[in-house]
C-alpha positions as a Markdown table, in Angstrom:
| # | Residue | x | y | z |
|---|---|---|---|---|
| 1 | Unk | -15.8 | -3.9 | -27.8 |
| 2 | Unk | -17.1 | -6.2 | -25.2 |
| 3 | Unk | -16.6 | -4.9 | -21.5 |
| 4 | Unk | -16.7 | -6.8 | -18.2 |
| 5 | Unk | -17.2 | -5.0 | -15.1 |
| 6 | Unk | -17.2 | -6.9 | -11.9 |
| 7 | Unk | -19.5 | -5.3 | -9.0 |
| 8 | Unk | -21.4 | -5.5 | -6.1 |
| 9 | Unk | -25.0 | -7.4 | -6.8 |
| 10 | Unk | -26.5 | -5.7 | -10.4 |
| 11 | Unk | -29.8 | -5.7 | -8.1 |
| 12 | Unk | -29.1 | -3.7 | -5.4 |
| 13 | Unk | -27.7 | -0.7 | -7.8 |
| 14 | Unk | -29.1 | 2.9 | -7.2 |
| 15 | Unk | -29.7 | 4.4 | -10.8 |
| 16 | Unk | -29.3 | 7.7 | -9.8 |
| 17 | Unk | -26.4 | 7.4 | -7.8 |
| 18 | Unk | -23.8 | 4.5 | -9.0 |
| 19 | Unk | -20.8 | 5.3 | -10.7 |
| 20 | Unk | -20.7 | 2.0 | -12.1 |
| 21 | Unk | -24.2 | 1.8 | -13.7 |
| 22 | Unk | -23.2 | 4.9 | -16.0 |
| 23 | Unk | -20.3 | 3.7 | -17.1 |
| 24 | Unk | -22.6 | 0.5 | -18.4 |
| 25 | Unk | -25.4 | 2.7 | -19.7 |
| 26 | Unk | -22.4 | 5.1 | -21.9 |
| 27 | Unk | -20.7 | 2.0 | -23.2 |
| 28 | Unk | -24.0 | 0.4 | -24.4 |
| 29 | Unk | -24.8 | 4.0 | -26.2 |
| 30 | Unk | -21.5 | 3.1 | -27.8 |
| 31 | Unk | -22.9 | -0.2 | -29.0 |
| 32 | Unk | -20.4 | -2.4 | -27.2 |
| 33 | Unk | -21.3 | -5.4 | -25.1 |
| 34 | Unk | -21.6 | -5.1 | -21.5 |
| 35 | Unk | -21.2 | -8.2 | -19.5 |
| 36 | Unk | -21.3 | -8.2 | -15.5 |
| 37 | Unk | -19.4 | -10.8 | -13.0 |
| 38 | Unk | -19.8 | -11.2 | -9.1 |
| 39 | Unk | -16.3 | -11.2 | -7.3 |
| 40 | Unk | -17.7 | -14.8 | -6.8 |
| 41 | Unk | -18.1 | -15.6 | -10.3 |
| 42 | Unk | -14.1 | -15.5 | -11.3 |
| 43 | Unk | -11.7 | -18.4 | -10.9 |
| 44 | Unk | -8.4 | -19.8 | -12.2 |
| 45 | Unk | -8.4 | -22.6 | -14.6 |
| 46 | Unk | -5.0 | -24.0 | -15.9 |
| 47 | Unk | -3.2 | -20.6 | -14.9 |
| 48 | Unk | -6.3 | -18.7 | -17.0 |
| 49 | Unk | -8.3 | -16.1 | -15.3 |
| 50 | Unk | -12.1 | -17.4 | -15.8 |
| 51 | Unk | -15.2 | -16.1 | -15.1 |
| 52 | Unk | -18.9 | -16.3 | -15.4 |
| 53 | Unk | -20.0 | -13.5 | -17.4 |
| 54 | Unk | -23.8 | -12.1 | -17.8 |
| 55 | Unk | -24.8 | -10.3 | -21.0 |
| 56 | Unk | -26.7 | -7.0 | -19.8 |
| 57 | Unk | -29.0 | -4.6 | -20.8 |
| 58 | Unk | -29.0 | -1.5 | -18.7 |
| 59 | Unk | -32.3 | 1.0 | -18.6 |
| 60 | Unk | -32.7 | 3.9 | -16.1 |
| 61 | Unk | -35.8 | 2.7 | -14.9 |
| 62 | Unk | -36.7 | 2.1 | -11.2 |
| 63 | Unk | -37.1 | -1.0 | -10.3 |
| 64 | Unk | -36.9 | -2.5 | -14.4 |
| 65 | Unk | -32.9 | -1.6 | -14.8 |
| 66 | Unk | -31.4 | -4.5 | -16.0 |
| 67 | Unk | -32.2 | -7.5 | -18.2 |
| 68 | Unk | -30.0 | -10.7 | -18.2 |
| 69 | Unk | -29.2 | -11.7 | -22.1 |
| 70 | Unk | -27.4 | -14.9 | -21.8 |
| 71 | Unk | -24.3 | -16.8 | -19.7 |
| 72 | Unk | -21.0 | -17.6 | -20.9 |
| 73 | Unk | -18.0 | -19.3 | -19.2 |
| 74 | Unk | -15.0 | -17.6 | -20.7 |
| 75 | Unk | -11.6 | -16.2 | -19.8 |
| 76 | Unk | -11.8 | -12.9 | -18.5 |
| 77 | Unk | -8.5 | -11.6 | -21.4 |
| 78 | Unk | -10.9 | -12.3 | -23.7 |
| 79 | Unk | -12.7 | -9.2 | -23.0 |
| 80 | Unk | -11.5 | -6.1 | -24.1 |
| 81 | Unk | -11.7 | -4.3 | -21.2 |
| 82 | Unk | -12.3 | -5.4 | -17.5 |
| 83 | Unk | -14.0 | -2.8 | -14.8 |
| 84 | Unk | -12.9 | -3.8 | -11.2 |
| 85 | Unk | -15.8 | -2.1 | -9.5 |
| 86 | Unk | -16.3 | -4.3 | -6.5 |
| 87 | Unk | -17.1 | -2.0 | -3.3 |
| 88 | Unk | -14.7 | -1.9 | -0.6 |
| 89 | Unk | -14.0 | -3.6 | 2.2 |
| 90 | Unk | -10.5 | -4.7 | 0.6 |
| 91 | Unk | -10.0 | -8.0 | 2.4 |
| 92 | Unk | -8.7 | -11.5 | 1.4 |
| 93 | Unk | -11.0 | -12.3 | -1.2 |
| 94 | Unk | -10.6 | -9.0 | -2.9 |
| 95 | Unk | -6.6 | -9.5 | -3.0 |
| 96 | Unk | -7.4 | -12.5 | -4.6 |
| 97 | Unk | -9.3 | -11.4 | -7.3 |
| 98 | Unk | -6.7 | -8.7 | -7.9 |
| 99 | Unk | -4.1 | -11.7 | -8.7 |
| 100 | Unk | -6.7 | -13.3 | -11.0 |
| 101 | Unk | -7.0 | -10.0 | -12.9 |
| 102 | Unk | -3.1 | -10.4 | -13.2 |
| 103 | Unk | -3.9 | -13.3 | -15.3 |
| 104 | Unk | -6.3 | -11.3 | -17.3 |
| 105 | Unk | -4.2 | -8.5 | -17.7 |
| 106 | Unk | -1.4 | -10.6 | -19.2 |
| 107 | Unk | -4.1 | -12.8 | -21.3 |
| 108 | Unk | -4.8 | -9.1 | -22.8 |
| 109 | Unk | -7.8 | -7.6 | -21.1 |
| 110 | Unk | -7.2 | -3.8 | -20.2 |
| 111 | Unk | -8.2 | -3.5 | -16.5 |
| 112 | Unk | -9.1 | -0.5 | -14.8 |
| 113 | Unk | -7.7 | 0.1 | -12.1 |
| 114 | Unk | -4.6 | -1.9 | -12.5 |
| 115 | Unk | -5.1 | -4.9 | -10.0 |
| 116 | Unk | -1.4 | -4.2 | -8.5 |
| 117 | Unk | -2.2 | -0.6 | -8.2 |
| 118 | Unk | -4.7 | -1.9 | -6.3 |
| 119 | Unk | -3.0 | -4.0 | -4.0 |
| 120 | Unk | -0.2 | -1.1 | -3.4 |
| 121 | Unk | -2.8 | 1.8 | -2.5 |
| 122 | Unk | -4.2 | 1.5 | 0.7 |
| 123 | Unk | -6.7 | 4.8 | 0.8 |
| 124 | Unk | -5.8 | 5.4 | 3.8 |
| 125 | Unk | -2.5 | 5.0 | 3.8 |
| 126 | Unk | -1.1 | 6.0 | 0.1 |
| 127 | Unk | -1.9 | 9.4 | 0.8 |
| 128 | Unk | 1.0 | 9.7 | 2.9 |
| 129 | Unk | 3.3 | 9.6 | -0.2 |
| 130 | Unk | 2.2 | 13.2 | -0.3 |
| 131 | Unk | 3.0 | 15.0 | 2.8 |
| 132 | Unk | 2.9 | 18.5 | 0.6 |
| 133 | Unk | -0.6 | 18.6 | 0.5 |
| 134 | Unk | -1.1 | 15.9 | 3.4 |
| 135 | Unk | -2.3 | 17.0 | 7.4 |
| 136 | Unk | 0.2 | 16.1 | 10.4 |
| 137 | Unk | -0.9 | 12.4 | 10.5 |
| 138 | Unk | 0.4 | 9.3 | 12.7 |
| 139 | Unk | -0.1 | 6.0 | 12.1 |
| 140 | Unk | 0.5 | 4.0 | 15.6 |
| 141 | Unk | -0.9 | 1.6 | 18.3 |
| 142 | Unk | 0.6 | 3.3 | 20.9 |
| 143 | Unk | -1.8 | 4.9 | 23.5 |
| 144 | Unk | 0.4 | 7.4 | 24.7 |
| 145 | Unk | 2.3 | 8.2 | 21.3 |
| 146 | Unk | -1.4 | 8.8 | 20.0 |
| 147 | Unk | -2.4 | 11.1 | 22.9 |
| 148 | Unk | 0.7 | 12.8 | 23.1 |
| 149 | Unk | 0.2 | 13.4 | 19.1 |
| 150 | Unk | -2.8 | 14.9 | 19.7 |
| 151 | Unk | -1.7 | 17.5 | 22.1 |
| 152 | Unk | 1.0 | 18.6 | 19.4 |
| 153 | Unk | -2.0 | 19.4 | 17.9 |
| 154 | Unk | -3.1 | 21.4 | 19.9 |
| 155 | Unk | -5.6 | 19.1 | 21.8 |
| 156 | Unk | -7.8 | 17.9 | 18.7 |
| 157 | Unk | -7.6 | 15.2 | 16.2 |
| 158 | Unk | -9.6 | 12.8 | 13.7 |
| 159 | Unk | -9.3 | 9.1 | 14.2 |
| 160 | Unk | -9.9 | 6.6 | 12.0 |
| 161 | Unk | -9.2 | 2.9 | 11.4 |
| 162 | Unk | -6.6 | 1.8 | 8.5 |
| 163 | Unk | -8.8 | -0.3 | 6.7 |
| 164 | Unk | -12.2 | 1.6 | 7.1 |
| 165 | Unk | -14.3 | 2.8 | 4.1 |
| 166 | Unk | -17.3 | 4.6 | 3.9 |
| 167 | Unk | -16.6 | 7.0 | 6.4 |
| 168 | Unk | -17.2 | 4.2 | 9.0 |
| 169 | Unk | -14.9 | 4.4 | 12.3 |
| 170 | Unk | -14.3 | 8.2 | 11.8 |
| 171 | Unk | -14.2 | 9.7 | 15.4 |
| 172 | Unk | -13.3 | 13.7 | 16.1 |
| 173 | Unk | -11.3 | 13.5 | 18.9 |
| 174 | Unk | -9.9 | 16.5 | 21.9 |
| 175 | Unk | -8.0 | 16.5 | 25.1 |
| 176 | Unk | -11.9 | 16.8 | 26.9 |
| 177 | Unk | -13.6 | 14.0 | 26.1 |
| 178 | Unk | -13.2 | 11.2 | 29.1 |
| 179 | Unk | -14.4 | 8.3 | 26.0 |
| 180 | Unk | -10.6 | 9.1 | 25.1 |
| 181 | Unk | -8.7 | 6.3 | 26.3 |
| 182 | Unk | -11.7 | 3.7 | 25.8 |
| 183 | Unk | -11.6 | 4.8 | 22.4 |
| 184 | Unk | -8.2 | 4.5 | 21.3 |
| 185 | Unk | -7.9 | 1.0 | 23.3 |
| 186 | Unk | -11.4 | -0.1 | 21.5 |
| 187 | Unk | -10.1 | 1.6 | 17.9 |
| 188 | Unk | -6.3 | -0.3 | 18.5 |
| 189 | Unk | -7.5 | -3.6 | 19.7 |
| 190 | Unk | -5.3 | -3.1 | 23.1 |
| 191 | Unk | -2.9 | -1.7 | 21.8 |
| 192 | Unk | -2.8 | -4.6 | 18.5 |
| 193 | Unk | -3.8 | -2.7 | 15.6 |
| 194 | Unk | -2.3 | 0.3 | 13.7 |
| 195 | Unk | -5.1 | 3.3 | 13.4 |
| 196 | Unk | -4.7 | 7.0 | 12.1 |
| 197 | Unk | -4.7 | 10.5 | 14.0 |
| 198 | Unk | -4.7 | 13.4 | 11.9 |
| 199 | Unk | -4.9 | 16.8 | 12.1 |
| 200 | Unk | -8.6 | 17.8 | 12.5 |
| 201 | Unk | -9.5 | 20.2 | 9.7 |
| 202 | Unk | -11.8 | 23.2 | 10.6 |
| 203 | Unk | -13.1 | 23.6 | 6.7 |
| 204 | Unk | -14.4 | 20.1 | 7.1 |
| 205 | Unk | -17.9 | 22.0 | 7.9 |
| 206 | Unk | -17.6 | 23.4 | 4.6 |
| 207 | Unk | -17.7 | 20.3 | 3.1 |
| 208 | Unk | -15.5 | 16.9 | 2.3 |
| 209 | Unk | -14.6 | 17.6 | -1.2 |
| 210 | Unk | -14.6 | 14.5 | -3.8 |
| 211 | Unk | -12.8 | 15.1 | -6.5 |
| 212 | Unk | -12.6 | 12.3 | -9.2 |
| 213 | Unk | -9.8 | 12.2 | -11.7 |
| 214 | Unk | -9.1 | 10.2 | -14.9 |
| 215 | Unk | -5.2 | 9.5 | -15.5 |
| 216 | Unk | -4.4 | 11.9 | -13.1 |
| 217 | Unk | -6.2 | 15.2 | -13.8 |
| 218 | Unk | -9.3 | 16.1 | -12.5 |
| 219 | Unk | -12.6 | 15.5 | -13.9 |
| 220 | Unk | -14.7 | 17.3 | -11.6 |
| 221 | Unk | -15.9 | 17.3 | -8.3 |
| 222 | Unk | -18.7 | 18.0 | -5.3 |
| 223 | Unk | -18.6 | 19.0 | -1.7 |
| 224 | Unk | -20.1 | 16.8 | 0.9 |
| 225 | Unk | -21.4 | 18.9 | 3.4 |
| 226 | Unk | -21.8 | 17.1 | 7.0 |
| 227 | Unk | -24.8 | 17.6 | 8.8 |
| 228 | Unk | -24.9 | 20.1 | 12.0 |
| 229 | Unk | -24.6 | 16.9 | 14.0 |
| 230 | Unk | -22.4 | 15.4 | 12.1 |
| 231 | Unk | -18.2 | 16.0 | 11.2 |
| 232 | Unk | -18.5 | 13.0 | 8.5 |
| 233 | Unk | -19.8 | 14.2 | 4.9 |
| 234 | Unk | -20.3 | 10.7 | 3.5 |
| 235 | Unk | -23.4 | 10.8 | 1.6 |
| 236 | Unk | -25.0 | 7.3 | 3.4 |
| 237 | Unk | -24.2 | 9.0 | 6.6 |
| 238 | Unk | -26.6 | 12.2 | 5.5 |
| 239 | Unk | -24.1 | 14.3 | 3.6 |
| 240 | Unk | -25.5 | 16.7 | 1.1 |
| 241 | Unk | -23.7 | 17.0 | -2.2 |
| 242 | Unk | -23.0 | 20.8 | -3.5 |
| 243 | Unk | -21.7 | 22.1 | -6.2 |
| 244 | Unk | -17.7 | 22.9 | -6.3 |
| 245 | Unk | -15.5 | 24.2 | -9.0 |
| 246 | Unk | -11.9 | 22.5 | -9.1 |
| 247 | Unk | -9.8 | 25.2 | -7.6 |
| 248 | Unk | -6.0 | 26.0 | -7.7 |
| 249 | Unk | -5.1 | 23.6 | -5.1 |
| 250 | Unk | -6.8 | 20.8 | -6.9 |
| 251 | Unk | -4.5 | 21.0 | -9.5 |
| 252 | Unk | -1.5 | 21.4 | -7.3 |
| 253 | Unk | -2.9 | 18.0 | -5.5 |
| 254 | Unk | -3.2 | 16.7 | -9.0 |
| 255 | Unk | 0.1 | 17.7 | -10.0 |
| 256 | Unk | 1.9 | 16.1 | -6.9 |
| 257 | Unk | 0.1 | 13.1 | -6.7 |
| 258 | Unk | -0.8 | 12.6 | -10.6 |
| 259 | Unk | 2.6 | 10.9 | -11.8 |
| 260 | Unk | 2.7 | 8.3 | -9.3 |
| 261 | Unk | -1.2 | 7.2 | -10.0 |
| 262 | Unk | -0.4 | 7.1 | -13.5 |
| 263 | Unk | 2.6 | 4.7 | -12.2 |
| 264 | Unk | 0.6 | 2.6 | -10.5 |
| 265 | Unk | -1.9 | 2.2 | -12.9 |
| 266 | Unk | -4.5 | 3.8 | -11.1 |
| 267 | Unk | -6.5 | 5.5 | -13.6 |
| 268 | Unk | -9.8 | 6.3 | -12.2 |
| 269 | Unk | -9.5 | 7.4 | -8.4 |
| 270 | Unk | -11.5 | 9.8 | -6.2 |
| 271 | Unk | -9.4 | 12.0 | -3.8 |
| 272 | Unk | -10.9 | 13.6 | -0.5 |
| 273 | Unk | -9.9 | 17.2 | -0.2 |
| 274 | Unk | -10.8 | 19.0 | 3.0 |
| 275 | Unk | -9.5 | 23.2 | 2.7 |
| 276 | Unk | -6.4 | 22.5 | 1.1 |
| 277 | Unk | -5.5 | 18.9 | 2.2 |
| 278 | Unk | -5.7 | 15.2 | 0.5 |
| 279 | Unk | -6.7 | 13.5 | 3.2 |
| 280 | Unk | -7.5 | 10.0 | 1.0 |
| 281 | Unk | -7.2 | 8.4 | -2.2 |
| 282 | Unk | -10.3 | 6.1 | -3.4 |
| 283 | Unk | -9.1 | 3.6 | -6.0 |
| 284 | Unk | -11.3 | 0.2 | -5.4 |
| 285 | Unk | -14.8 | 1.8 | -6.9 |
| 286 | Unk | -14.8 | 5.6 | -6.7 |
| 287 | Unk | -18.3 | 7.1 | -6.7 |
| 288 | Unk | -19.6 | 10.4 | -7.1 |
| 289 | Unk | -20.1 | 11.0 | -10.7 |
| 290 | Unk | -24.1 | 10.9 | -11.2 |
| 291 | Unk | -24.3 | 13.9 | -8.1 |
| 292 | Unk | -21.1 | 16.0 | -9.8 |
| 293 | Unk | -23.0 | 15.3 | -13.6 |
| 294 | Unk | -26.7 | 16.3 | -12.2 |
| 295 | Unk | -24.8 | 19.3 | -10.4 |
| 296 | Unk | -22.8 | 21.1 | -13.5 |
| 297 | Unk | -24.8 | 19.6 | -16.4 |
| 298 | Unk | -21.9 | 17.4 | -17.4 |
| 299 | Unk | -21.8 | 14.0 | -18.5 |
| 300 | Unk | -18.0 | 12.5 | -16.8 |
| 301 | Unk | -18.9 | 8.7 | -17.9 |
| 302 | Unk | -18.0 | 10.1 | -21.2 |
| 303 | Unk | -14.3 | 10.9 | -20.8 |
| 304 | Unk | -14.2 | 7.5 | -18.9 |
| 305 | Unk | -14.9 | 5.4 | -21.5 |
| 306 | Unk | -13.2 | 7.6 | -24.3 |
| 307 | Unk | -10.0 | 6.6 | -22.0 |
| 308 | Unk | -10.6 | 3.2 | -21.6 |
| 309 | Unk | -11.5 | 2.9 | -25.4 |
| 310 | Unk | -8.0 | 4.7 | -26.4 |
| 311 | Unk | -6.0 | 2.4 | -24.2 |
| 312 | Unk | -7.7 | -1.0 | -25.4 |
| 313 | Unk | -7.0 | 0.5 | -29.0 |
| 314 | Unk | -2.8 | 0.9 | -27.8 |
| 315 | Unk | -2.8 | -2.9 | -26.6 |
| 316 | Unk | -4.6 | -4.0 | -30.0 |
| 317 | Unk | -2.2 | -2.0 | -31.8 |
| 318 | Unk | 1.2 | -3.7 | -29.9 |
């Protein structure tokens, strides 16, 4: 099979800690071609996604990890399968190339994660689809609706904007702190912008828990535990990954939030658990499989590709 995966630049990949780079190394094990595209590298061409594809060949050596094996100009259905891998932030140019991956998904590609599951779930927002297993949340501009929210929580509250990734823009808020209204007028634009309040989450010093899941069951997972100075557990921010089984409630988040990924096409996602709450869904390039496989001895890239190999085998056979 010949794969496609569209990243971030192949040079700037960490061996031992993308997601991505695994998923190439386990499909060139498999013997199929693995070709990589730049968001910039796609285009539309008499109503046919396009793109400039690079054969590669993936080692996990530092500083030696990739080898360019020729160019081609093609259309992206001609691959069998199409990774959409490109990091976050999702703005304009990323909804575009989710509508040229339409094209390739109707051309015959199989693209993971469906580009208009893409578009739909906002990880901030699409969470809320699940107030079960969601904390009190508010999604406003208003000043005083924000403040007054916090105080039905008893004083305390995470912020964060709608758009951020990477745990960037994440501020633990309480009733105390005089950078209070500064913050919520700098987070809101004056009062222009949406943000989120949410119930802060005492277990977050336990750890952030990321738990990936293929087609809506879990996979496996790790806790992110925040440093003492810290209430973020994002790894770039100086989280420490530990090992976690998947619990009781994982599956009961699974369960509730399962069908509706599988609607939407959203096969490979990461949710954040903190105690017994989803407090996001990752769908543009979840990470976290090279800390959960070095953690439990496990090798998750594997089931990946056995799924994307069974569903490009369905569309052959249609």
């Amino acid at each position: 099979m010949r794969f496609a995966f569209i990243m971030d630049p192949i040079q700037n990949v960490l061996i031992d800690k993308d997601t991505t780079f695994v998923f190439m190394l386990e499909a060139q094990a498999r013997g199929h071609e693995v070709w990589y595209l730049e968001m910039r590298d796609l285009f539309v061409h008499r109503s046919r996604a396009m793109g400039r594809a690079r054969r590669l060949e993936l080692r996990r050596e530092l500083g030696s990890h990739f080898t360019f094996h020729g160019e081609a100009t093609e259309p992206l259905g001609g691959f069998d399968a199409v990774f959409m891998r490109k990091d976050p932030p999702f703005d304009v140019a990323y909804l575009h190339a989710t509508q040229f991956l339409d094209l390739a998904q109707q051309d015959g590609a199989f693209v993971m994660n469906n580009p208009a599951g893409l578009r739909a779930a906002n990880e901030k927002l699409f969470a809320l689809n699940f107030p079960s297993v969601t904390p009190p949340t508010l999604v406003s501009q208003d000043a005083q609706r924000i403040k007054a929210f916090m105080e039905e929580l008893g004083g305390e509250m995470i912020i964060k904007p709608v758009d951020g990734h990477g745990g960037f823009g994440i501020f633990y808020g309480h009733r105390d702190d005089r950078n209070m209204n500064s913050l919520i007028e700098t987070m809101t634009h004056e009062g222009r912008e949406p943000i989120i309040a949410q119930g802060y989450i005492p277990e977050v010093r336990l750890g952030d828990k990321r738990l990936i899941v293929l087609n809506g069951a879990p996979l496996g997972g790790t806790l992110r535990v925040p440093r003492a100075d810290e209430h973020r557990g994002n790894i770039h921010v100086g989280g420490t990954c530990v090992k976690a089984d998947i619990t009781p409630r994982d599956y009961e988040i699974c369960r509730e939030v399962g069908p509706r990924l599988r609607q939407e096409g959203l096969y490979f996602v990461g949710l954040d658990i903190i105690g017994d709450y989803l407090t996001e869904v990752n769908v543009t390039s979840p990470t976290g499989i090279q800390e959960i496989n070095a953690l439990n001895g496990v090798k998750l890239e594997a089931h990946v590709i056995d799924f994307v190999e069974q569903q490009v085998e369905e569309r052959q056979r249609r």
